[in-house]
ZAVEXLO-737352 format. One record per residue (C-alpha): residue in three letters; x, y, z. Coordinates in nm, 3 decimals, always signed. Layout:
<drenmis>
@aa = ALA&x = X&y = Y&z = Z
...
</drenmis>
This chain:
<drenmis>
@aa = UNK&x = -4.040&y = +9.253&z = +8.786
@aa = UNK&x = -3.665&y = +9.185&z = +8.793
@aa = UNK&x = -3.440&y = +9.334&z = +8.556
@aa = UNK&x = -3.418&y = +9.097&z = +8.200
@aa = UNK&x = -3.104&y = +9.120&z = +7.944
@aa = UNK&x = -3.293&y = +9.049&z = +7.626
@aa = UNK&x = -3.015&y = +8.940&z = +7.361
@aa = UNK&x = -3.122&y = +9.035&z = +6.978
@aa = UNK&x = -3.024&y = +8.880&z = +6.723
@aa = UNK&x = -2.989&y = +9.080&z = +6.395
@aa = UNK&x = -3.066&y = +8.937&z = +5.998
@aa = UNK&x = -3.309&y = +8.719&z = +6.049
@aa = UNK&x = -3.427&y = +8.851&z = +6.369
@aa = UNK&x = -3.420&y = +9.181&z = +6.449
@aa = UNK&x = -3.467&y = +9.271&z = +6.040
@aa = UNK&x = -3.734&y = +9.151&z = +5.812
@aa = UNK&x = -3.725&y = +9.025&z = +5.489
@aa = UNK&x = -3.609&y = +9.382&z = +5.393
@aa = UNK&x = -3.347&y = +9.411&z = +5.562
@aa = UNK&x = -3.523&y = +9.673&z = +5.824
@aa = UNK&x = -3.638&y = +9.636&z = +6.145
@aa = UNK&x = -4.056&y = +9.615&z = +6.220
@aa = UNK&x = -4.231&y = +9.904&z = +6.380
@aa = UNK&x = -4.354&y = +9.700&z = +6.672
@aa = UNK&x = -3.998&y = +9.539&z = +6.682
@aa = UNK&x = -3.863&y = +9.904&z = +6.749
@aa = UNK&x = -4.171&y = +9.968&z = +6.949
@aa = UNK&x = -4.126&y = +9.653&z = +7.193
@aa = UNK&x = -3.715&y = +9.792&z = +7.250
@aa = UNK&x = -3.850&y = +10.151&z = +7.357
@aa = UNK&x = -4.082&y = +9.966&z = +7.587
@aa = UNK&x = -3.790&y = +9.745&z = +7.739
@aa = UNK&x = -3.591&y = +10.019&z = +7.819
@aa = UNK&x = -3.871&y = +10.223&z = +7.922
@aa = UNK&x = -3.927&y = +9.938&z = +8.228
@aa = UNK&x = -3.559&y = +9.935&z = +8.279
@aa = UNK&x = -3.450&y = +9.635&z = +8.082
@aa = UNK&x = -3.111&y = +9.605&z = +7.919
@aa = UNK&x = -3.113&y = +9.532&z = +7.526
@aa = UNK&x = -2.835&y = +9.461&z = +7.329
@aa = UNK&x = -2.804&y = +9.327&z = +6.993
@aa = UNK&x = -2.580&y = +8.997&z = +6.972
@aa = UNK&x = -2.509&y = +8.921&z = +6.611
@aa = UNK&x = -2.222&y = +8.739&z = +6.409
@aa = UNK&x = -2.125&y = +9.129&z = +6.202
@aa = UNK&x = -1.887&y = +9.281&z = +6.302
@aa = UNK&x = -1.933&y = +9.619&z = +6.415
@aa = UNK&x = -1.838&y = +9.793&z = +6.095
@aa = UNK&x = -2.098&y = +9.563&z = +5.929
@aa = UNK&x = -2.391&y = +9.603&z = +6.240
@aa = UNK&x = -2.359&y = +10.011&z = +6.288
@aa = UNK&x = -2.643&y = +10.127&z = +6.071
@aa = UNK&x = -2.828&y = +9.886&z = +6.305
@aa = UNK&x = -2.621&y = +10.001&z = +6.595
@aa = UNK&x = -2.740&y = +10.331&z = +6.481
@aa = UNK&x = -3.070&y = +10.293&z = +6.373
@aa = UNK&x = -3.225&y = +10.123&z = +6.716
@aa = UNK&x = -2.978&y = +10.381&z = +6.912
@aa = UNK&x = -2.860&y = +10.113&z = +7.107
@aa = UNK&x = -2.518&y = +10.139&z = +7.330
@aa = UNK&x = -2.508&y = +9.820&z = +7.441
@aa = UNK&x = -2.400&y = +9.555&z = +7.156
@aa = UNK&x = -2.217&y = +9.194&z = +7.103
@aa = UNK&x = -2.054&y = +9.138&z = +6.757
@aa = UNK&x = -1.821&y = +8.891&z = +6.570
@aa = UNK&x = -2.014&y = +8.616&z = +6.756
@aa = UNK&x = -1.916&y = +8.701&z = +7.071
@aa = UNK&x = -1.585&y = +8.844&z = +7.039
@aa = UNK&x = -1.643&y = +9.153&z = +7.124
@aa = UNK&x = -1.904&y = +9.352&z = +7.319
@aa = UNK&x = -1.987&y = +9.711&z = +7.436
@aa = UNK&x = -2.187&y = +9.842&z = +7.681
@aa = UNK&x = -2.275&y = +10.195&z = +7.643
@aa = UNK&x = -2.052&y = +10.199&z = +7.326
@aa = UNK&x = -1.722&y = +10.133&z = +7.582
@aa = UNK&x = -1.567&y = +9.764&z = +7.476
@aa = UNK&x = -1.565&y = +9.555&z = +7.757
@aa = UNK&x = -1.484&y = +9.227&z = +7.621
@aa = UNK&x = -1.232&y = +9.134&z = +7.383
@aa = UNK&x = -1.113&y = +8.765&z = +7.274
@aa = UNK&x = -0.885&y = +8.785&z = +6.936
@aa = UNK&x = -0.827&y = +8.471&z = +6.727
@aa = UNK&x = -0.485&y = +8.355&z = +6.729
@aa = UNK&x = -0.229&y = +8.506&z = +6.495
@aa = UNK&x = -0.003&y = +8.158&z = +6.452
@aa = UNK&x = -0.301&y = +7.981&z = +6.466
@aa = UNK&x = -0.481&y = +8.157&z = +6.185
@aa = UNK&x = -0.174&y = +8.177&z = +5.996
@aa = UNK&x = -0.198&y = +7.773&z = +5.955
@aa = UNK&x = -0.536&y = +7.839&z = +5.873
@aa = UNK&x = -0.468&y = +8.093&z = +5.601
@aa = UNK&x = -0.172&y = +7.875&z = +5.423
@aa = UNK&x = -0.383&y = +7.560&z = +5.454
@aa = UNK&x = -0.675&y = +7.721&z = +5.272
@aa = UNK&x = -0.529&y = +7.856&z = +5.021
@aa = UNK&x = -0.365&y = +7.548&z = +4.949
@aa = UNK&x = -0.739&y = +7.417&z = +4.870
@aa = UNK&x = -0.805&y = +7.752&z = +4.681
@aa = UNK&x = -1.045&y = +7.848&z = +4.958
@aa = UNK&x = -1.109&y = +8.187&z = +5.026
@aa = UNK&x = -1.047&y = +8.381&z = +5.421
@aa = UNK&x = -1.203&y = +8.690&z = +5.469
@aa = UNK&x = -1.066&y = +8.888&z = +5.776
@aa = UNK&x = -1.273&y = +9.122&z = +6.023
@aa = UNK&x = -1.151&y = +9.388&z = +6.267
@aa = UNK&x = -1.413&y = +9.605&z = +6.507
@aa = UNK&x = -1.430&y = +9.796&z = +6.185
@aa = UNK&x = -1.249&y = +9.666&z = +5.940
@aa = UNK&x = -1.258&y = +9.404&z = +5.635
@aa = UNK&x = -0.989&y = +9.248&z = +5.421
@aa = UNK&x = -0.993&y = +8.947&z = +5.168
@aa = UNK&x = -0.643&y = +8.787&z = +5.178
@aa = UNK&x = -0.690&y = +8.538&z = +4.887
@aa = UNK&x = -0.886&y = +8.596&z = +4.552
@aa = UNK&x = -0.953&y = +8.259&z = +4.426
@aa = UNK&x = -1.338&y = +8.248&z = +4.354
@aa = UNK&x = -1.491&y = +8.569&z = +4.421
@aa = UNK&x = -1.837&y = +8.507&z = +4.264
@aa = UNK&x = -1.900&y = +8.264&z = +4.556
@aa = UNK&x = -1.767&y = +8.440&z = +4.816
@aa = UNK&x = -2.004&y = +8.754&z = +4.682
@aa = UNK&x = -2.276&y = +8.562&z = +4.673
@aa = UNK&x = -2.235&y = +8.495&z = +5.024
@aa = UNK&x = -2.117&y = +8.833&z = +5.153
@aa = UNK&x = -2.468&y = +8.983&z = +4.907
@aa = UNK&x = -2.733&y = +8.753&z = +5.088
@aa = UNK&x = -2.727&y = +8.973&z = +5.400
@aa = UNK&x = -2.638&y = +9.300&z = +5.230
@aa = UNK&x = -2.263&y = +9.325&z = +5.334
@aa = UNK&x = -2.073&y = +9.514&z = +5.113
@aa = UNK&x = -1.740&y = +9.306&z = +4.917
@aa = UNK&x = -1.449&y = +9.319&z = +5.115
@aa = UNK&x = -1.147&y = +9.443&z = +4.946
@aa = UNK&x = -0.832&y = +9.253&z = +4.844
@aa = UNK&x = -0.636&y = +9.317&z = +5.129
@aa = UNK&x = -0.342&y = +9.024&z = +5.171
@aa = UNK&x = -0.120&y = +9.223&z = +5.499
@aa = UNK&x = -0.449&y = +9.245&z = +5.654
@aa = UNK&x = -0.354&y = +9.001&z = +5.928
@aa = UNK&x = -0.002&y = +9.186&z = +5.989
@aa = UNK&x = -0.165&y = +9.502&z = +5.997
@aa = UNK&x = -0.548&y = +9.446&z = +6.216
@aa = UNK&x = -0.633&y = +9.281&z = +6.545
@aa = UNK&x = -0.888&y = +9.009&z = +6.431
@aa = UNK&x = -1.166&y = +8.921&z = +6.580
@aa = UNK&x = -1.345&y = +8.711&z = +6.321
@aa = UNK&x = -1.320&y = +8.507&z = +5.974
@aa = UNK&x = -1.484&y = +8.378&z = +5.716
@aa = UNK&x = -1.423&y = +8.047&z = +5.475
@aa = UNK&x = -1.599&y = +8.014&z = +5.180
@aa = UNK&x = -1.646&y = +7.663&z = +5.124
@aa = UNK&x = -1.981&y = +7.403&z = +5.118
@aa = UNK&x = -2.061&y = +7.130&z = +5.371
@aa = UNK&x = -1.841&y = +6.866&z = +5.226
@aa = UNK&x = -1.566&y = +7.038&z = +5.362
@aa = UNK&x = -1.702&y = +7.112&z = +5.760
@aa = UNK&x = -1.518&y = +6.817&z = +5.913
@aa = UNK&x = -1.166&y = +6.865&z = +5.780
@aa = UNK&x = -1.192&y = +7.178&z = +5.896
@aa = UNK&x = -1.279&y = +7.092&z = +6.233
@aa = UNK&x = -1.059&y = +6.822&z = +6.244
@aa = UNK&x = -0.766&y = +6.982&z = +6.125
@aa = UNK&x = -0.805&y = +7.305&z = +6.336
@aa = UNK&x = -0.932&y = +7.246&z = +6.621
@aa = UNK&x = -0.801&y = +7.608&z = +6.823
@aa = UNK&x = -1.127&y = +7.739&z = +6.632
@aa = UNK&x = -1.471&y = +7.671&z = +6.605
@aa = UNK&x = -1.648&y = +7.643&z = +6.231
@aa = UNK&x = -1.984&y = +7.820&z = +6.243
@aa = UNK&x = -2.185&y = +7.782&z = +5.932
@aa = UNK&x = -2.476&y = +8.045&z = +5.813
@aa = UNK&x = -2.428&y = +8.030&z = +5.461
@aa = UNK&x = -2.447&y = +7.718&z = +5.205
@aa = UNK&x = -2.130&y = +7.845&z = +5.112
@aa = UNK&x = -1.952&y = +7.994&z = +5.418
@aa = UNK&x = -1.846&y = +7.955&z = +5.791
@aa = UNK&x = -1.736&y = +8.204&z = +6.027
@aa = UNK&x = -1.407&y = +8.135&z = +6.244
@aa = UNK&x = -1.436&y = +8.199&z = +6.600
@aa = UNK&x = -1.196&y = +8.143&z = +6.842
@aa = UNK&x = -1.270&y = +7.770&z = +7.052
@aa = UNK&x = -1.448&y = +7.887&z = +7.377
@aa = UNK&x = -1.599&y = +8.181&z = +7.239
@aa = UNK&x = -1.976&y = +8.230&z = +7.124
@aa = UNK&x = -2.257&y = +8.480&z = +7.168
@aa = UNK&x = -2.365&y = +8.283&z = +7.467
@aa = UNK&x = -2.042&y = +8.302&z = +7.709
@aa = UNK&x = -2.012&y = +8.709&z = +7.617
@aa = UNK&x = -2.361&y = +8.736&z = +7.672
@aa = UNK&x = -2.358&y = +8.588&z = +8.015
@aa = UNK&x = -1.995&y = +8.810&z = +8.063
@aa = UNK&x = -2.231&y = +9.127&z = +8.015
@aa = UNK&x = -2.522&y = +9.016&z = +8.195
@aa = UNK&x = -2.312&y = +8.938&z = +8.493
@aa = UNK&x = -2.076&y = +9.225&z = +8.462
@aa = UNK&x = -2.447&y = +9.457&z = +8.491
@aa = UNK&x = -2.586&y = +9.203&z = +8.780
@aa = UNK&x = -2.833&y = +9.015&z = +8.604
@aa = UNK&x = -2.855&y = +8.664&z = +8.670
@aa = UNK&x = -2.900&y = +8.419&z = +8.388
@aa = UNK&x = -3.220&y = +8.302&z = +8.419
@aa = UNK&x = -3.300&y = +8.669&z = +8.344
@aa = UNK&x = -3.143&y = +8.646&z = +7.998
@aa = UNK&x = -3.374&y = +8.630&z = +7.718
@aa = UNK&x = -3.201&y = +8.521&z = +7.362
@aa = UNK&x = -3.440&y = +8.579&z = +7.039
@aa = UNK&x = -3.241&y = +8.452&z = +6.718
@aa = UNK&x = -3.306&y = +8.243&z = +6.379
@aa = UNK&x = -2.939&y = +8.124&z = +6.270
@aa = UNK&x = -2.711&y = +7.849&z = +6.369
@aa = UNK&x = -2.482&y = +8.087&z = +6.548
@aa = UNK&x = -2.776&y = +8.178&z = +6.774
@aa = UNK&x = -2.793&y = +7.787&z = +6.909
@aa = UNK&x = -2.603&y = +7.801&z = +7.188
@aa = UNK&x = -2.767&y = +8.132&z = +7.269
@aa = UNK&x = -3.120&y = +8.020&z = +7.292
@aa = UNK&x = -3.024&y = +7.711&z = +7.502
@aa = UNK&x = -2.791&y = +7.891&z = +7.735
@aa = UNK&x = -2.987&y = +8.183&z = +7.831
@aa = UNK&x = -3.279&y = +8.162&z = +8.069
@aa = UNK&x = -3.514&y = +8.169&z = +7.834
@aa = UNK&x = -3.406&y = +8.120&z = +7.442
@aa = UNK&x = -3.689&y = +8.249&z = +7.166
@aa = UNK&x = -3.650&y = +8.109&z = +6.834
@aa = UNK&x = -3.809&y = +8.348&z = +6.563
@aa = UNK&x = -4.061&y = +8.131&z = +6.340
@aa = UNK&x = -3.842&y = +8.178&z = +6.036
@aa = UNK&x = -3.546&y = +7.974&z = +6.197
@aa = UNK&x = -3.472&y = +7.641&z = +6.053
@aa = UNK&x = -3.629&y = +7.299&z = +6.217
@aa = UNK&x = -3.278&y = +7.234&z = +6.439
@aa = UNK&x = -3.246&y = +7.627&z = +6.555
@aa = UNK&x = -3.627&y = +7.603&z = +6.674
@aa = UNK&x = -3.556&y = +7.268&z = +6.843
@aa = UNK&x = -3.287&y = +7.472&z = +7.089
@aa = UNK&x = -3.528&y = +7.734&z = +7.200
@aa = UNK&x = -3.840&y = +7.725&z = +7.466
@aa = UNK&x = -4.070&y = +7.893&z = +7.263
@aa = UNK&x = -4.109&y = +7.941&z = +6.910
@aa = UNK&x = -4.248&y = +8.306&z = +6.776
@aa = UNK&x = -4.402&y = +8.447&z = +6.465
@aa = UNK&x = -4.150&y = +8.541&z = +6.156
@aa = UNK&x = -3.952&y = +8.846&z = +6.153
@aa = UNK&x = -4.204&y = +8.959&z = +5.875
@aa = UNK&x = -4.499&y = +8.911&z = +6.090
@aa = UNK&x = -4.423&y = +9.067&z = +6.417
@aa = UNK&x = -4.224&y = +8.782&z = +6.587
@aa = UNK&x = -4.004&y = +8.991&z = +6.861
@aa = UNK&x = -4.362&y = +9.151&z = +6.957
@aa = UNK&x = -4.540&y = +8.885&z = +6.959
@aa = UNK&x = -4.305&y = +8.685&z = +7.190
@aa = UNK&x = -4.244&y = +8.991&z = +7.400
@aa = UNK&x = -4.627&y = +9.056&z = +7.458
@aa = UNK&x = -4.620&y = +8.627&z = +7.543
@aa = UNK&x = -4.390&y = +8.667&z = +7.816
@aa = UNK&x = -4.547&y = +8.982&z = +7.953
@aa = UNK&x = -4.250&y = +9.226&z = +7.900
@aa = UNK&x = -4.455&y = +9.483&z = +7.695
</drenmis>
């Protein structure tokens, strides 16, 4: 069998309902490797926020901040920053609409504005992030490699329309991560797999979120877990079980990797 990159995605995907990952999830990853496959988680965290699962699955080999970053064997070998200027403009213009910007580094986390915290917690709680502290010099002081808005759908196409150097990625009613234009899990997931020698049709993407889109329909074979929303299931070729009911498994055992 040639050698497969299979491309996890994390809340929603590689955890269950409680936030922990499945014991035939974790058994299905030992298997990979066992057979020689390369696995590597490709979430929208950043790294400070995915280490425990980082940790947790042992796993060197990792893509976070929605592709702006990625590691193989814990050495970074892809980096793509969002624009200081750029996200300056973005900064003033929010806060000008008393919208809030959350900041990440690799492993870092700042709020520069504090104008309606109980929303932005609500979003930061719903995946078990911890609050980000008030931090306004975090952008003189950090590289960035991903933000945060905290606003609701009404607000997606000024946004896009006004900045168009980044691209708007929703996965909460209430927030959308800035990535730079260009960059998604999908391009640094095809960087990897052809930095290692794989060939894309030997990528396999499993993910439930709207950030995992482009993923699932740019990899060779794109697995949308059962608990993804009609449009996210729509851009994959097969659809699995939940991540409560043995979904990565399930699929795995499907395609005859395990």
């Amino acid at each position: 069998m040639e050698r497969k990159l299979i491309a996890l995605d994390i809340d929603g995907t590689l955890l269950n309902s409680q936030k922990e990952p499945l014991n035939s999830t974790l058994k299905g990853i030992r298997e990979l490797r066992k057979a020689g496959h390369l696995v590597t988680i490709a979430t929208g965290r950043s790294r400070l926020l995915a280490n425990e699962v980082i940790h947790q699955l042992a796993c060197g080999n990792y893509v976070v901040c929605n592709g702006s970053a990625a590691f193989l064997e814990h050495e970074q070998v892809y980096q793509h920053l969002l624009d200081r200027e750029a996200l300056t403009r973005l900064i003033d213009y929010a806060s000008s609409k008393q919208i809030d910007t959350v900041l990440f580094g690799l492993d870092s986390v700042g709020r520069v504005t504090d104008y309606n915290f109980p929303l932005l917690s609500d979003a930061m709680k719903s995946f078990g992030g911890p609050l980000p502290p008030l931090d306004p010099d975090f952008l003189t002081e950090h590289n960035v490699y991903q933000g945060c808005l905290y606003f609701d759908e009404s607000s997606d196409v000024e946004f896009k329309e006004a900045f168009p150097e980044f691209r708007f990625v929703r996965w909460h009613k209430n927030s959308v991560d800035i990535v730079p234009r260009g960059g998604s899990k999908a391009e640094t997931i095809l960087a990897l797999a052809k930095k290692v020698g794989i060939e894309q049709k030997n990528v396999i993407a499993f993910g439930d979120g709207n950030n995992d889109i482009e993923m699932l329909r740019t990899a060779g074979f794109g697995v949308a877990m059962g608990n993804a929303s009609a449009n996210v299931q729509a851009a994959a070729d097969i659809v699995t079980d939940t991540n409560d009911h043995d979904g990565i498994w399930n699929a795995l055992v499907e395609l005859e990797l395990v």
